[in-house]
N, C-alpha and C positions, 0 to 999 in steps of 0.2 A: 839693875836700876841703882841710881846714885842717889844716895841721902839727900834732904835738902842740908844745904848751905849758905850761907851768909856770903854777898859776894864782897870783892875787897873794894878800895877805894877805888882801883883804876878798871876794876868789872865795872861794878856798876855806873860809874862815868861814862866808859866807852858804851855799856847798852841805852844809856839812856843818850847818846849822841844820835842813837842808829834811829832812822826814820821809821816810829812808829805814830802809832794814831794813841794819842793822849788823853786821860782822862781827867779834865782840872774840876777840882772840889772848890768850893769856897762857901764858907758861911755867909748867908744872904738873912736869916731872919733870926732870932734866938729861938725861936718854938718853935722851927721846922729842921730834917735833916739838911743838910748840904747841900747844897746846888749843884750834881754832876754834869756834865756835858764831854761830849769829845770834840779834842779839837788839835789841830796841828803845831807845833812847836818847833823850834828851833834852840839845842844846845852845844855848846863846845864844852869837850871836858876842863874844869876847872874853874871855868867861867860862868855866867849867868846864863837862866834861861831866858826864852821870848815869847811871846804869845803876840797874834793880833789881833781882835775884837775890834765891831764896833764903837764906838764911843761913848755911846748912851743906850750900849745892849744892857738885856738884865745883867750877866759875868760882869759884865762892865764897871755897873752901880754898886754888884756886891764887891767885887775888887776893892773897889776905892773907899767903900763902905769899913772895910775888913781891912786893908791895908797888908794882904798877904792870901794865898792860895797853896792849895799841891794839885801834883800832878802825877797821875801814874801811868804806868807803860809796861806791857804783858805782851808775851809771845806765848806758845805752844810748841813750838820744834826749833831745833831738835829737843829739848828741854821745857820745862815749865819754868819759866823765868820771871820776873817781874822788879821794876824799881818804883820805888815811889819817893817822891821830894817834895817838902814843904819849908816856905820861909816868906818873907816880909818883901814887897815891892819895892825896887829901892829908885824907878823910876818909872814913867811914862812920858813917849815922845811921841808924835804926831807922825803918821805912818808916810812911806814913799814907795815907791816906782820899784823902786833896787828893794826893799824887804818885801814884797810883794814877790818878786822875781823869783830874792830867794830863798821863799816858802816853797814855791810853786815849782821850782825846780830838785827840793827836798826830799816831795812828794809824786809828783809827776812825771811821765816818760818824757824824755829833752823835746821830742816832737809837740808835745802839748802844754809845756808851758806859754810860750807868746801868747797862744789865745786864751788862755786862763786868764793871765794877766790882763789882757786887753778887758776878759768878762768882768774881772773883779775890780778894775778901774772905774768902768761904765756903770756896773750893773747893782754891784755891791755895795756905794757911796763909801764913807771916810771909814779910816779904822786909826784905831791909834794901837802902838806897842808897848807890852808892856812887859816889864823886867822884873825878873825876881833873880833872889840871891841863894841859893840854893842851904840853907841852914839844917833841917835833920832829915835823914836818908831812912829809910827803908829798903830791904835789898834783900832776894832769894834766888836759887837755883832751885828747881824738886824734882830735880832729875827729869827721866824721859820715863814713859809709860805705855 
């Protein structure tokens, strides 16, 4: 077994690129914990993250509320891994077709995005995206076990 470690800049970028399922915090009230939820994301290392939400979901109202969020992302194999990122919104746009596509093709086998897309068009109404600038990191390896 290998010690935990602090991973480096371009570790923890690249893990946090790889499609995992997200865990975005955001303070929504002063007197309660954190609003956790999972939810899917898209990053490139270096670059900003993305989220999409509804518009006027609760995440949504606290987002905008707070003007910033984190996000973390955990595996188990081969290692115990984990990054976490937290920083300030530094925009929101009005969601399309093509970010929609490519969430769902992030996540999805290639066979099953069209109809995702087609469901979350239809079925799921507006989302808008939203951006964050990735400001202070959290980062480990704790070996395998």
């Amino acid at each position: 077994m290998v010690g935990p470690m602090t991973l480096s800049i371009g570790e923890r970028e690249q893990f946090l690129a790889e499609p995992h399922i997200g865990a975005l915090s955001v303070v929504e009230r002063p007197d309660r914990a954190p609003l956790t939820v999972p939810i899917w994301y898209q990053y490139t290392p270096g670059g900003e993250l993305w989220v999409r939400t509804g518009p006027d979901s609760r995440k949504a109202r606290a987002i905008r509320a707070a003007g910033r969020f984190s996000l973390m992302v955990q595996r188990t194999e081969p290692t115990v891994r984990y990054v976490s990122v937290e920083g300030p919104v530094i925009r929101t746009e009005p969601d399309s077709r093509e970010r929609s596509w490519e969430m769902a093709a992030r996540y999805l086998p290639q066979d099953k995005v069209a109809d995702f897309v087609e469901f979350d068009q239809a079925q799921l109404g507006a989302h808008v995206v939203i951006y964050l600038q990735p400001e202070h990191w959290v980062s480990a390896d704790l070996g395998s076990f």
